[in-house]
VEXPA-519797 format. One record per residue (C-alpha): residue number from 1; x, y, z. Coordinates in nm, 4 decimals. Layout:
BEGIN
+-----+----------+----------+----------+
!   n !        X !        Y !        Z !
+-----+----------+----------+----------+
! NUM !        X !        Y !        Z !
...
+-----+----------+----------+----------+
END
This chain:
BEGIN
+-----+----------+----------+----------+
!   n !        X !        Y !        Z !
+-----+----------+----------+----------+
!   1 !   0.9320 !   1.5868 !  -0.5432 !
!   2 !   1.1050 !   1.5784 !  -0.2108 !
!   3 !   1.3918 !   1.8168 !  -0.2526 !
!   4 !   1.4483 !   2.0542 !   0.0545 !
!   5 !   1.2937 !   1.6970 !   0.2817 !
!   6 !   1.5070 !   1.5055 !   0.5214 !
!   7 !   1.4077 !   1.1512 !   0.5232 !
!   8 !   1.5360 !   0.9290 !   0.7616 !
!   9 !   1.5599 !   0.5614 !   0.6871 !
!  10 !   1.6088 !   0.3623 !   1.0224 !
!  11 !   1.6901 !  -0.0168 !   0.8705 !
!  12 !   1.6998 !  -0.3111 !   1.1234 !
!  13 !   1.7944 !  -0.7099 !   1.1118 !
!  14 !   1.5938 !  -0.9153 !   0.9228 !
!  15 !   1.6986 !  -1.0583 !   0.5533 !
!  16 !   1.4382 !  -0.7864 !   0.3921 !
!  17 !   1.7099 !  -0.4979 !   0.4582 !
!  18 !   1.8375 !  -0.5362 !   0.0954 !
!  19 !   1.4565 !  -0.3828 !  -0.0136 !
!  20 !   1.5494 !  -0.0614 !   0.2076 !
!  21 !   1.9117 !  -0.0081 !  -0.0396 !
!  22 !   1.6453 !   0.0096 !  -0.3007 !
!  23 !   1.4060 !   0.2603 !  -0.1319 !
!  24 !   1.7276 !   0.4708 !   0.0285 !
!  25 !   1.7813 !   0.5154 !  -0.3988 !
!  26 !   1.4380 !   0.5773 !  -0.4929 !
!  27 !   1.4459 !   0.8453 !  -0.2491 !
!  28 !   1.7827 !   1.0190 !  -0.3752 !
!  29 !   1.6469 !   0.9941 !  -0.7669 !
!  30 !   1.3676 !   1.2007 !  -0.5665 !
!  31 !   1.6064 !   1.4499 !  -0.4780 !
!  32 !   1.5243 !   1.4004 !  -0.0440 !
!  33 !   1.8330 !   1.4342 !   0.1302 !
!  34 !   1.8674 !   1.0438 !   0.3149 !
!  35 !   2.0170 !   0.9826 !   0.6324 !
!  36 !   2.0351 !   0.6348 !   0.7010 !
!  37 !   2.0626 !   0.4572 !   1.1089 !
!  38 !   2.1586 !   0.0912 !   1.1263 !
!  39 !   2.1252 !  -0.1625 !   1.3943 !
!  40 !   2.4075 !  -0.3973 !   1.4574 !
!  41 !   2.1541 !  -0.7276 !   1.3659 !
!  42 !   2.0681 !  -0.4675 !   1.0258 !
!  43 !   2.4542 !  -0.4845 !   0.9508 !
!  44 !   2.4739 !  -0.9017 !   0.9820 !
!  45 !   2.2828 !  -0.8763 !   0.6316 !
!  46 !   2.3432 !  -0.5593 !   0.4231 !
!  47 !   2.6636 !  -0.3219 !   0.5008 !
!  48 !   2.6447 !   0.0091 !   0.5776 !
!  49 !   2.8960 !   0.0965 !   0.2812 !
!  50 !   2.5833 !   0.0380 !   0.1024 !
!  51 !   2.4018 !   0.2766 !   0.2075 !
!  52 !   2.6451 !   0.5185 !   0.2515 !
!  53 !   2.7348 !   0.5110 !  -0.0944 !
!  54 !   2.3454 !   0.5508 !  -0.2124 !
!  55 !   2.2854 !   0.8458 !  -0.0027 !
!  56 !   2.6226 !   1.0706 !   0.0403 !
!  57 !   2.5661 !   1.0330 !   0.3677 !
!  58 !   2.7655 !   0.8622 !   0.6656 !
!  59 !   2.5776 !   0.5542 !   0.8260 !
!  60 !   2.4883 !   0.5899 !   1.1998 !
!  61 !   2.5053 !   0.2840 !   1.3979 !
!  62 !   2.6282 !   0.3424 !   1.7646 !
!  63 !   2.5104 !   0.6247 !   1.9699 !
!  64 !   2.8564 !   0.7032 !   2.0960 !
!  65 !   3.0211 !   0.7478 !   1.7524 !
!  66 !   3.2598 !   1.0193 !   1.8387 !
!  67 !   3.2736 !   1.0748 !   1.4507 !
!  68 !   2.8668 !   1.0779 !   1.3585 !
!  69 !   2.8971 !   1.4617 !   1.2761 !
!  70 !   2.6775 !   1.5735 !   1.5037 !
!  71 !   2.6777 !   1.6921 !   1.8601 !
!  72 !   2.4241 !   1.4748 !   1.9660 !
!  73 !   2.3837 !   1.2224 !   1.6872 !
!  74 !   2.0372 !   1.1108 !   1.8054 !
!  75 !   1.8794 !   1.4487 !   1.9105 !
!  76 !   1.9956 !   1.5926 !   1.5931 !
!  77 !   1.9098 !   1.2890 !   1.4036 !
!  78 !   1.5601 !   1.3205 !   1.5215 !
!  79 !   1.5166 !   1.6849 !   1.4899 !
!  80 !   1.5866 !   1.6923 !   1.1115 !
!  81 !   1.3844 !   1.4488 !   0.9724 !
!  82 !   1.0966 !   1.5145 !   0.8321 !
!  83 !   0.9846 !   1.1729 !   0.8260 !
!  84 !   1.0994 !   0.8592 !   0.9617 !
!  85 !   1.0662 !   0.5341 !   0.7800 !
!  86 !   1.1743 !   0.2474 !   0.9989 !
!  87 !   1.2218 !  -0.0481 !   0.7079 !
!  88 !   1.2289 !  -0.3675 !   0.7479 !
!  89 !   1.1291 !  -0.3280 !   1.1374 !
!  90 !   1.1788 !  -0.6534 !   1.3264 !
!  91 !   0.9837 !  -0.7758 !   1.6357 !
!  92 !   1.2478 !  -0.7178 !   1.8361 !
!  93 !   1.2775 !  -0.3539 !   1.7560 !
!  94 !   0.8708 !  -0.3406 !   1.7475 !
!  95 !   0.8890 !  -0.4528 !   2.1108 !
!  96 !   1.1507 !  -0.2119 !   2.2421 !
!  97 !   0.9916 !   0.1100 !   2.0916 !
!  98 !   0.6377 !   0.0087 !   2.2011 !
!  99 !   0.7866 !   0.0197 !   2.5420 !
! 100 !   1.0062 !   0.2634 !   2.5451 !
! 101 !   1.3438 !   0.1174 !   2.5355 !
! 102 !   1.6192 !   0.3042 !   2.4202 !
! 103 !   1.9417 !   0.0701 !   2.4269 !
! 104 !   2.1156 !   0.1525 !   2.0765 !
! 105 !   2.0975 !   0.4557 !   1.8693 !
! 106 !   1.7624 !   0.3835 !   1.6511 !
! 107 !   1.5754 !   0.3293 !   1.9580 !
! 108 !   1.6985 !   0.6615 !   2.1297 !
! 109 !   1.6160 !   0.8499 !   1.8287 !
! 110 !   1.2490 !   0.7585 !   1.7669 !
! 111 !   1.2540 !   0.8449 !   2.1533 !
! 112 !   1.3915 !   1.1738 !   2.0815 !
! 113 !   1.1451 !   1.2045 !   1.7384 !
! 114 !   0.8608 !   1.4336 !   1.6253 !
! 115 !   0.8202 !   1.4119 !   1.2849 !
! 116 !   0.6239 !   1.1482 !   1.1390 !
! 117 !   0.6856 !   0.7970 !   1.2094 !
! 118 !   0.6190 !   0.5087 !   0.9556 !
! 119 !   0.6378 !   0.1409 !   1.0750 !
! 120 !   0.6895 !  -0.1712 !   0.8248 !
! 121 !   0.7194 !  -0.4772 !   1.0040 !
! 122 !   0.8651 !  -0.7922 !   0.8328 !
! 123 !   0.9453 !  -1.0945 !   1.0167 !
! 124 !   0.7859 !  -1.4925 !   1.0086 !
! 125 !   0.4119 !  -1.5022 !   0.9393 !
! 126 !   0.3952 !  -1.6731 !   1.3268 !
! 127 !   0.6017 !  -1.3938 !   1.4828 !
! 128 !   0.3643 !  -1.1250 !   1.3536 !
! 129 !   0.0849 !  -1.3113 !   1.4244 !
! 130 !   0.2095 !  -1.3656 !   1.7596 !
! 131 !  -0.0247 !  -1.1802 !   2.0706 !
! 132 !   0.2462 !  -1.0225 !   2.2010 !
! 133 !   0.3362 !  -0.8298 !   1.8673 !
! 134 !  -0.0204 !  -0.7834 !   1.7803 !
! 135 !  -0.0552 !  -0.5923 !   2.1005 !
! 136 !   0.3143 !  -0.3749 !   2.0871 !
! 137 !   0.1834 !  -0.2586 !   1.7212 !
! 138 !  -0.1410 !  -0.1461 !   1.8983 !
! 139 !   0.0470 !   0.0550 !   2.1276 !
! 140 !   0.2341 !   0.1864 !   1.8758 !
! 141 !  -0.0675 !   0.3176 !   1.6823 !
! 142 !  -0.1796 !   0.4988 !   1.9908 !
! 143 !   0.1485 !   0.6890 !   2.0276 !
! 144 !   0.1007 !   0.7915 !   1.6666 !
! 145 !   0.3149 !   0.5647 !   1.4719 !
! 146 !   0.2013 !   0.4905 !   1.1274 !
! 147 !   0.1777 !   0.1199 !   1.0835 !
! 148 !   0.2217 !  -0.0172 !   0.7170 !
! 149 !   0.0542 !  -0.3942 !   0.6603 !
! 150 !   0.3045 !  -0.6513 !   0.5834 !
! 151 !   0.2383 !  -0.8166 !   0.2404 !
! 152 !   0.1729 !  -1.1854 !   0.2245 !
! 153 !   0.3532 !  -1.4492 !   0.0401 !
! 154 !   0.5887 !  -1.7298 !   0.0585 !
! 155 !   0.8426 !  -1.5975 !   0.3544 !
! 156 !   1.2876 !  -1.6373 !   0.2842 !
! 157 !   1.2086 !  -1.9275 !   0.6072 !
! 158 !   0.9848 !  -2.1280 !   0.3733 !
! 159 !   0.6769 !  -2.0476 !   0.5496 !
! 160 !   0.3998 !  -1.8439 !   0.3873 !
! 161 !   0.1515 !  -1.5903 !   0.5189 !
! 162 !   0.1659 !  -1.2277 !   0.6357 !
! 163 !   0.5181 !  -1.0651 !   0.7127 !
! 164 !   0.6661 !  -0.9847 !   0.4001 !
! 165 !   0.7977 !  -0.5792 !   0.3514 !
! 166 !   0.5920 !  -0.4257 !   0.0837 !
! 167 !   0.7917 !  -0.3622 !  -0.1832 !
! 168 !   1.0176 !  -0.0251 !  -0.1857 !
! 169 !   0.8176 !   0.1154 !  -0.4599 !
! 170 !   0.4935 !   0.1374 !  -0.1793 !
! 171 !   0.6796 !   0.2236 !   0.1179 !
! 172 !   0.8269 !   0.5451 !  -0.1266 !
! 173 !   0.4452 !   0.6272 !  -0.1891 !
! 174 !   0.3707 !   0.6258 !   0.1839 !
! 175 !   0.6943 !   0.9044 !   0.2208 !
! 176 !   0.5921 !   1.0752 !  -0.1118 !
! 177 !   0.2242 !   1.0690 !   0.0861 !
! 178 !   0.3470 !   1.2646 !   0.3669 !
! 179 !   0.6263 !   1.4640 !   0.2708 !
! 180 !   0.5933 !   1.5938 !  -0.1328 !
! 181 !   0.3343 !   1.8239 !  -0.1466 !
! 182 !   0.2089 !   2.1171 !   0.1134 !
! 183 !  -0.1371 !   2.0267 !   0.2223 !
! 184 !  -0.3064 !   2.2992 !   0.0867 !
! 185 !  -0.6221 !   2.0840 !  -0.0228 !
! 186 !  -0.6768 !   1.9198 !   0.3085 !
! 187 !  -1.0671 !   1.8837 !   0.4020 !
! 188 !  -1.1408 !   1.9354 !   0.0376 !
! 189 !  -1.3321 !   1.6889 !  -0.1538 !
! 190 !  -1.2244 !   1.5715 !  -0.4749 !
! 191 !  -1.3647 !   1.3921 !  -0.7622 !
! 192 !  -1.1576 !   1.3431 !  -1.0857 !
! 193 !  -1.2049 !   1.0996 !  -1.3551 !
! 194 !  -0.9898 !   0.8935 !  -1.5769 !
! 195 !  -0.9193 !   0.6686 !  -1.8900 !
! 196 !  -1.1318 !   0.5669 !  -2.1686 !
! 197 !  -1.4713 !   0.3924 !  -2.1993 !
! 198 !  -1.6121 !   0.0843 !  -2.3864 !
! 199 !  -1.9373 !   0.0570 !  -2.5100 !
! 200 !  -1.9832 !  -0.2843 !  -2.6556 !
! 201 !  -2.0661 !  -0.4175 !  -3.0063 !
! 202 !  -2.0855 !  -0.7607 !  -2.9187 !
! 203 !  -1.9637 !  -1.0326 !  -2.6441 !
! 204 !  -1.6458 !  -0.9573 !  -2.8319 !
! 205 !  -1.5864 !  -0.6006 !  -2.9943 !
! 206 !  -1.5931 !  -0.3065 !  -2.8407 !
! 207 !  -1.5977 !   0.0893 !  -2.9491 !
! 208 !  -1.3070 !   0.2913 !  -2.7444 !
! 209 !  -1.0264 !   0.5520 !  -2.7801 !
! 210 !  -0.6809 !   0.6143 !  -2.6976 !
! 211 !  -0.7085 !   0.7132 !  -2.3329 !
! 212 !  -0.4863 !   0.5277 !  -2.1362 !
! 213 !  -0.5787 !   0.7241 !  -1.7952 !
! 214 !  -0.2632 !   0.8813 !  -1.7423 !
! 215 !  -0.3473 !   1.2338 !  -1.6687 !
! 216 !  -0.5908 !   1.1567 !  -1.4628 !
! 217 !  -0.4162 !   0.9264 !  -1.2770 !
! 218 !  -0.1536 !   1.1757 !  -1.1907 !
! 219 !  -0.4773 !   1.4268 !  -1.1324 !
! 220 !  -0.5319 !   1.1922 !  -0.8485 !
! 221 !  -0.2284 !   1.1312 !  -0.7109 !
! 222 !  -0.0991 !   1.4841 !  -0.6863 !
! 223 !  -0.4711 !   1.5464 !  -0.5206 !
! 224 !  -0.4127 !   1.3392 !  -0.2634 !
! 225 !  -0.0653 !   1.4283 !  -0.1517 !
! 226 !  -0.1954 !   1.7648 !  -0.0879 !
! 227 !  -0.4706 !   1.6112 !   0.1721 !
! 228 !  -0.7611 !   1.6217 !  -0.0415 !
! 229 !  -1.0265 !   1.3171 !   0.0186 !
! 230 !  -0.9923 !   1.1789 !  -0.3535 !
! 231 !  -1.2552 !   0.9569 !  -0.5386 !
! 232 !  -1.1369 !   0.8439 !  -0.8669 !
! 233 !  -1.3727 !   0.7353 !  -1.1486 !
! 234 !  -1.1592 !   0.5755 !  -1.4053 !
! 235 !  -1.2295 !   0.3500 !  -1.7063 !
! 236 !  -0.9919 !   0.0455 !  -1.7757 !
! 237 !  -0.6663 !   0.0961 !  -1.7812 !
! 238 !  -0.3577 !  -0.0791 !  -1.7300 !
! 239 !  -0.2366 !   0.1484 !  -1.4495 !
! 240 !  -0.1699 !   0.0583 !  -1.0890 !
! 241 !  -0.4283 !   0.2075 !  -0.8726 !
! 242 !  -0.2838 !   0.4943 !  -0.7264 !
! 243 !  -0.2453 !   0.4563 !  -0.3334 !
! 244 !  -0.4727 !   0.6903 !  -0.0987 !
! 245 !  -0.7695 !   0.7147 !  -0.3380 !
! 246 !  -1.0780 !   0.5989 !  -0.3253 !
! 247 !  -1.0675 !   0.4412 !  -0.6526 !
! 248 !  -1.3885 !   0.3313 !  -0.8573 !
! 249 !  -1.3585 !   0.1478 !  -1.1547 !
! 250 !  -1.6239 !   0.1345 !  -1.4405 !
! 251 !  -1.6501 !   0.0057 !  -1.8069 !
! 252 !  -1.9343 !   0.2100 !  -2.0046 !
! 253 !  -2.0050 !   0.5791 !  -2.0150 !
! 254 !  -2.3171 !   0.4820 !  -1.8550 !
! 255 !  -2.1801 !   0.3118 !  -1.5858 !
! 256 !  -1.8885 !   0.6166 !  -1.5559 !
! 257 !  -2.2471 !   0.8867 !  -1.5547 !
! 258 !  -2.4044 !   0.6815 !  -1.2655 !
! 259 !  -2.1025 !   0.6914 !  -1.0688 !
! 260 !  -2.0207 !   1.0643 !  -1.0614 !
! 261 !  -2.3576 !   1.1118 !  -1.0514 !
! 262 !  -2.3794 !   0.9565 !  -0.7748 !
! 263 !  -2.1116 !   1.1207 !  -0.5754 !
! 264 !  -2.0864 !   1.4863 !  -0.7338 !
! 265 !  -2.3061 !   1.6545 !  -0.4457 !
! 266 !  -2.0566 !   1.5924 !  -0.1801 !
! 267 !  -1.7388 !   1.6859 !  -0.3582 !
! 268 !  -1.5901 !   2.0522 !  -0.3708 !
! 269 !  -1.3885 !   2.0027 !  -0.6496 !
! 270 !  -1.4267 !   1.7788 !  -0.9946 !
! 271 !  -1.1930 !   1.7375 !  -1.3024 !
! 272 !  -1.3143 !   1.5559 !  -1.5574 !
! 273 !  -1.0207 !   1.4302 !  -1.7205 !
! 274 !  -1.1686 !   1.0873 !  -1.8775 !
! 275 !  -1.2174 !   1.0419 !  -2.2313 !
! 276 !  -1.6216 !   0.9608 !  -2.2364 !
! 277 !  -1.7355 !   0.8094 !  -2.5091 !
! 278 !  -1.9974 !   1.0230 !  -2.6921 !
! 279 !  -2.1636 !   0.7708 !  -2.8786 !
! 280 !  -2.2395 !   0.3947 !  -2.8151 !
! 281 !  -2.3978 !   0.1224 !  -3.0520 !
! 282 !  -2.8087 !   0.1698 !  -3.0353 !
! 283 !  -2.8531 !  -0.2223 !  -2.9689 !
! 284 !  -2.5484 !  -0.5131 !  -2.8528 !
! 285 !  -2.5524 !  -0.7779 !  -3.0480 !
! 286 !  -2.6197 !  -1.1380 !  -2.8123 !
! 287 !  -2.3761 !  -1.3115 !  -3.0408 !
! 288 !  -2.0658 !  -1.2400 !  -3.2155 !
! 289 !  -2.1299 !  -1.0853 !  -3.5250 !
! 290 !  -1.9912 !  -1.2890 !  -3.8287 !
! 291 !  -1.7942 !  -1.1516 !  -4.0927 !
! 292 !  -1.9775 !  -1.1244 !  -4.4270 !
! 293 !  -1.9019 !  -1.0019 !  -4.7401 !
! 294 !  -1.9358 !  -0.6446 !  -4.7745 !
! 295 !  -1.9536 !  -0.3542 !  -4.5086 !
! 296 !  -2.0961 !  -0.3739 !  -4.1491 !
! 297 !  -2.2717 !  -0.0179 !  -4.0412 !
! 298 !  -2.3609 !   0.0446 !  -3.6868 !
! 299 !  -2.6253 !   0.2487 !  -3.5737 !
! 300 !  -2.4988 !   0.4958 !  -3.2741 !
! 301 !  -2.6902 !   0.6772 !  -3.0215 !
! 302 !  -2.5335 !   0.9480 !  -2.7721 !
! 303 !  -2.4530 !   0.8611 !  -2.4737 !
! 304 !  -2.5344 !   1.0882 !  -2.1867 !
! 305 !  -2.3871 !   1.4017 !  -2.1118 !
! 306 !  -2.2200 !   1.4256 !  -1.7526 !
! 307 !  -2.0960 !   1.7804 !  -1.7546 !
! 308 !  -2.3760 !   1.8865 !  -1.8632 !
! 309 !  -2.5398 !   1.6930 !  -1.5921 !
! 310 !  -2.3636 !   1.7797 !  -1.3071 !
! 311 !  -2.3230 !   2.1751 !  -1.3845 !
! 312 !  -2.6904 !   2.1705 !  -1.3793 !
! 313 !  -2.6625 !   2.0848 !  -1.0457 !
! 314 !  -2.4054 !   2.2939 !  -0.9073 !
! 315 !  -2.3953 !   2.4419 !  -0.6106 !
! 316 !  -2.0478 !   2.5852 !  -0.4504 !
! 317 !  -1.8513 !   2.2890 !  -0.6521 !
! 318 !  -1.5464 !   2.3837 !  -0.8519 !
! 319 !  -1.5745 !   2.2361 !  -1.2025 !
! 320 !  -1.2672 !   2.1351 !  -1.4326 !
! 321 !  -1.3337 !   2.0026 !  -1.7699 !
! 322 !  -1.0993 !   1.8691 !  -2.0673 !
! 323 !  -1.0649 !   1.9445 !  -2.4276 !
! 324 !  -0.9033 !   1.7177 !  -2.6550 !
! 325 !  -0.9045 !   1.8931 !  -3.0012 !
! 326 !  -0.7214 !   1.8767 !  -3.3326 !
! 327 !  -0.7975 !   2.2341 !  -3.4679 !
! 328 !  -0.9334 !   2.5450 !  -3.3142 !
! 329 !  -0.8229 !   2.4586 !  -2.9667 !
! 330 !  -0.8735 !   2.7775 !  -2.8107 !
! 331 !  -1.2112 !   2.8585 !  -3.0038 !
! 332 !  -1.3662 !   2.4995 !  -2.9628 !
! 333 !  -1.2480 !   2.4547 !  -2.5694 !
! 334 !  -1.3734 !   2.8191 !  -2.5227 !
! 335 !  -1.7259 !   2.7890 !  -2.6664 !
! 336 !  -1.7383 !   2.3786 !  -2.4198 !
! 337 !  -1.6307 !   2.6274 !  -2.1360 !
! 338 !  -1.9542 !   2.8326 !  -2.1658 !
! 339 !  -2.1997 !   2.5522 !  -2.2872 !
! 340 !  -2.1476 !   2.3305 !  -1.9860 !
! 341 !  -2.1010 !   2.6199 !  -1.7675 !
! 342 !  -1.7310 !   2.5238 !  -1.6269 !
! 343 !  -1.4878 !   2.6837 !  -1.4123 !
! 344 !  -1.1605 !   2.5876 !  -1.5725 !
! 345 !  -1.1280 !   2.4024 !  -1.9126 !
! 346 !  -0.7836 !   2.2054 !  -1.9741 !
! 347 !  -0.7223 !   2.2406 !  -2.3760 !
! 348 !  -0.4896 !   2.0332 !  -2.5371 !
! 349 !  -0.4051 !   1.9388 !  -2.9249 !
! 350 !  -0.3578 !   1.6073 !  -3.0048 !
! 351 !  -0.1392 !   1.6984 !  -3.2963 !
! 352 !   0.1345 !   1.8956 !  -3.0921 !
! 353 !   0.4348 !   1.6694 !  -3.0179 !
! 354 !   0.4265 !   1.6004 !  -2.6311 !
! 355 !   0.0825 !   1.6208 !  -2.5587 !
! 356 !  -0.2467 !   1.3542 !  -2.6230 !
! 357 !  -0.2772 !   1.0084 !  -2.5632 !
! 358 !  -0.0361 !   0.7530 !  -2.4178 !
! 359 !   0.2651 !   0.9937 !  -2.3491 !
! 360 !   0.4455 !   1.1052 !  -2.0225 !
! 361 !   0.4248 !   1.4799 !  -2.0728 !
! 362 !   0.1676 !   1.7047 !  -2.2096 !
! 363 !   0.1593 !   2.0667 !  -2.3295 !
! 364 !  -0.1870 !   2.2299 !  -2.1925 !
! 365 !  -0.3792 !   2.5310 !  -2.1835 !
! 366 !  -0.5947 !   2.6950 !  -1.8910 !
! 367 !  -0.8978 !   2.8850 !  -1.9855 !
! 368 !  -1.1177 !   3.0607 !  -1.7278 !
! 369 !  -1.3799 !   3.3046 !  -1.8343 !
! 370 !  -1.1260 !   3.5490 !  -1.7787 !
! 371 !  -0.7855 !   3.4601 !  -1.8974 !
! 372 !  -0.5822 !   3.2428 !  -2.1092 !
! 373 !  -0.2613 !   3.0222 !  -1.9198 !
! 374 !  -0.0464 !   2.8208 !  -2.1746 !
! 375 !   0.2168 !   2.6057 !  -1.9721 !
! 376 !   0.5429 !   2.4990 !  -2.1564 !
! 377 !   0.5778 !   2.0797 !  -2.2338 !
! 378 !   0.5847 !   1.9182 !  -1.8739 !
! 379 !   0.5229 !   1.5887 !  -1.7380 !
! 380 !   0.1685 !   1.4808 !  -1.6606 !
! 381 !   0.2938 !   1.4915 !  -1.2987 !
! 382 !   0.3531 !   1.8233 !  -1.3509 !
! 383 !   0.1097 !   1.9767 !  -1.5364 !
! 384 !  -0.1547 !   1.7874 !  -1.3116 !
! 385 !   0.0284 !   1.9781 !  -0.9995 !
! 386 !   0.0148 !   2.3309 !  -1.2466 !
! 387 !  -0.4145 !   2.2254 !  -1.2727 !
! 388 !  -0.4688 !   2.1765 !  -0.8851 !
! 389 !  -0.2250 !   2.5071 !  -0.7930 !
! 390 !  -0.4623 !   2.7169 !  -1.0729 !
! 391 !  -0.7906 !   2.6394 !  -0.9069 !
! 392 !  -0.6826 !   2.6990 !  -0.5551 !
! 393 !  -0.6008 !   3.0860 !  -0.7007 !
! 394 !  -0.9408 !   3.0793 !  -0.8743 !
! 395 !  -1.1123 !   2.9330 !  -0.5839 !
! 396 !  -0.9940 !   3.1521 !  -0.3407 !
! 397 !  -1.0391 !   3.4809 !  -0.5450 !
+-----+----------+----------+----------+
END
């Protein structure tokens, strides 16, 4: 996702610089090409060996190195990245950039720095609480610097509160945020929803599928790295909520039609990606029903159609549906692509090998009134990157 990006991981002292080895490899399996600067206090608890083994790439730590490489280590430095990530930041360093201090060579080169800053302080609960960092983060906000909250928790010093580094795998969303995707859906609104449904029997039993969310999760994510305003609807699941999205979480079909109800008129763009239940038991049982000797029939009702809702209510909205089939996938999704009026249908078969329920990858089709797009096995990253890059062309035709 990042190859071609030059991220540059500024590391300073305090005993959460191990967690910034971890990002500086999260970021190479991404394929970014990681330059890494180094205070002195950084190097009293992680080596720069470290680092320079992760990346491939030499270690800067004093502004006169004679052998950095560069020229001008810290003008260079600064006028490759493409975003900065200053992790673990310590109070100390907090206080000299928010006033302009630039004694060593990570100071000088977030002096010298366009590209995108992001901040995560970590330090003892009382020294972030502190006024006088309180107020140096402030000004650092106003000069553009993108501040990431400290977690809270019980601190290496034995105190607990705020000041813990988020783990690496959040500060890598925050790069992935800014950096992976051109921003070709920025002020575009964005609805997409996700996972199964449950429509209860009883206090205990439930009627469901195999969604697990996945696709639409990655919908959602790839939506918002390309600046879209993202709301996602999404059933339970046992996915982390993806950063950046407005995330909405629901139970029954019914409570899943009220909520994109609810927000469709203000969107410009909605894929409808969960797995709606299309039938619910008639009448919930108070109790748990008892097992008896012989069968147990349920009476079903539908539940109510949201496509069909919101295309009746279109206006300039782009609409994306899914079709899950096991047979006639091109007739079936065809015939749901003219009954509830849609854009773009996403067809998939549940009995080819890569695709359906619960799996990484998925092996789609795109059908427009027009033509026919059949992608090759991908990941669910990818394919969900393939979706959003197909209606930009049809939007813009």
């Amino acid at each position: 996702m990042l190859k071609g990006r030059n991220i540059l991981l500024a590391v300073t002292g305090s005993i959460a610089a191990y967690k910034a080895a971890s990002l500086a490899s999260m970021l190479v399996k991404q394929h970014a090409d990681v330059h890494v600067i180094m205070t002195k206090n950084a190097e009293q608890f992680i080596s720069p060996v470290t680092f320079e083994t992760l990346t491939g790439n030499k270690v800067i730590d004093d502004t006169f190195d004679r052998n950095s490489g560069y020229h001008v280590a810290h003008i260079a430095m600064a006028q490759e990245a493409d975003v900065v990530m200053i992790a673990p930041a310590s109070a100390n360093v907090i206080a000299k950039l928010a006033h302009g201090i630039a004694d060593d060579m990570l100071t000088s080169t977030m002096l010298a720095c366009e590209a995108p800053i992001y901040l995560a302080p970590a330090m003892n609960t009382h020294m972030f609480d502190n006024p006088v960092t309180q107020d140096n983060l402030k000004k650092l906000r106003e000069y553009g610097y993108h501040i990431i909250e400290p977690s809270s928790g019980y601190l290496a010093c034995g105190d607990t509160g705020r000041g813990k580094l988020p783990e690496p795998e959040e500060l890598l969303e925050y790069i992935l945020q800014e950096a992976a995707c051109e921003k070709d859906l920025t002020g575009k609104k964005v609805l997409i929803t996700a996972g199964a449904t449950q429509e209860a029997i009883d206090p205990v039993r439930y009627v469901t599928n195999h969604s697990t969310g996945k696709m639409g999760y990655a919908l959602a994510k790839n939506a918002a790295r390309r600046g879209a305003e993202v709301t996602l609807v999404t059933g339970p699941t046992s996915l982390e909520k993806p950063f950046f999205v407005n995330t909405i979480s629901v139970v029954t079909a019914e409570e899943m039609y009220q909520a994109v109800t609810d927000a469709f008129a203000e969107q410009d763009i909605v894929v409808m990606a969960a797995a709606v239940a299309d039938y619910r038991p008639k009448t919930v049982a108070d109790e748990k029903i008892k097992k008896a000797d012989g069968g147990l029939a349920l009476e079903m009702e539908r539940t109510k159609d949201i496509l069909g809702t919101i295309s009746a209510r279109k206006e300039n909205q782009f609409l994306c549906g899914f079709s899950m089939e096991t047979q006639h996938l091109k007739e079936n999704s065809k015939a749901k692509l003219e009954k509830k009026k849609l854009d773009m249908i996403v067809a998939n078969n549940l009995k080819i090998a890569g695709a359906g329920f619960g799996t990484d990858t998925n092996v789609v089709t795109l059908i427009t009134e027009s033509e026919e797009k059949e992608l090759p096995i991908m990941s669910k990253d990818e394919v969900a990157s393939a979706i959003f890059d197909e209606i930009l062309i049809k939007m813009q035709a």
